[in-house]
Steps between C-alpha positions, in 0.01 A plus 500: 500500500807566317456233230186357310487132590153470296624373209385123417749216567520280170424176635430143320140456594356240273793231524415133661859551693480510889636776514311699239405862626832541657826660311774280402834475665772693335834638548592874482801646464635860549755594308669790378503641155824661318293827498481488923153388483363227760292213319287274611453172288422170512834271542358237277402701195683738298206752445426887533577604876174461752564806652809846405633682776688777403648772818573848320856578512445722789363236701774266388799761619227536836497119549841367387480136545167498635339465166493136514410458833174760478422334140422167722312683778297622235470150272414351859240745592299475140521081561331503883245740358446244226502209777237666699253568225551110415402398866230726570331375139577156593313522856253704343419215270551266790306653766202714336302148372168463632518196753266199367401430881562692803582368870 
């Protein structure tokens, strides 16, 4: 696999919310920097960037325009990945109980 997707998912665990365990909704934005750089932040806070991407300036003559467009491909990518490790530990956690009776 091209890309470790072992890494632990910080999640709110121990919270009396219904919907503790699961991320919170945010907004992300992908912007880009005076430098050329694509960054992806959080629309609602003005912190450090989430994630850099930064094409060489080879690839950015090779790509032209297509900077942007690849920059989301890849943003998208890294989010599914994200989304599927969420679902499968959420039916894990659903699914894997032992049942109290059985039919």
């Amino acid at each position: 696999m091209p890309y470790d997707i072992d890494n632990d998912i910080e999640v709110d665990s121990e919270s009396t919310d219904q919907f503790a365990g699961f991320a919170k909704e945010t907004t992300l934005e992908l912007v880009e920097a005076e430098d050329g750089k694509l960054l992806l932040r959080d629309a609602e806070q003005d912190e450090a960037p989430l994630m850099t991407i930064d094409f060489s300036d080879k690839l950015k003559e090779l790509l032209g325009s297509d900077t942007q467009a690849i920059g989301q491909h890849m943003i998208h990518a890294a989010i599914q990945v994200i989304m599927q490790k969420q679902m499968s530990k959420w039916h894990a956690h659903v699914y894997d109980k032992e049942p109290t009776h059985y039919s």
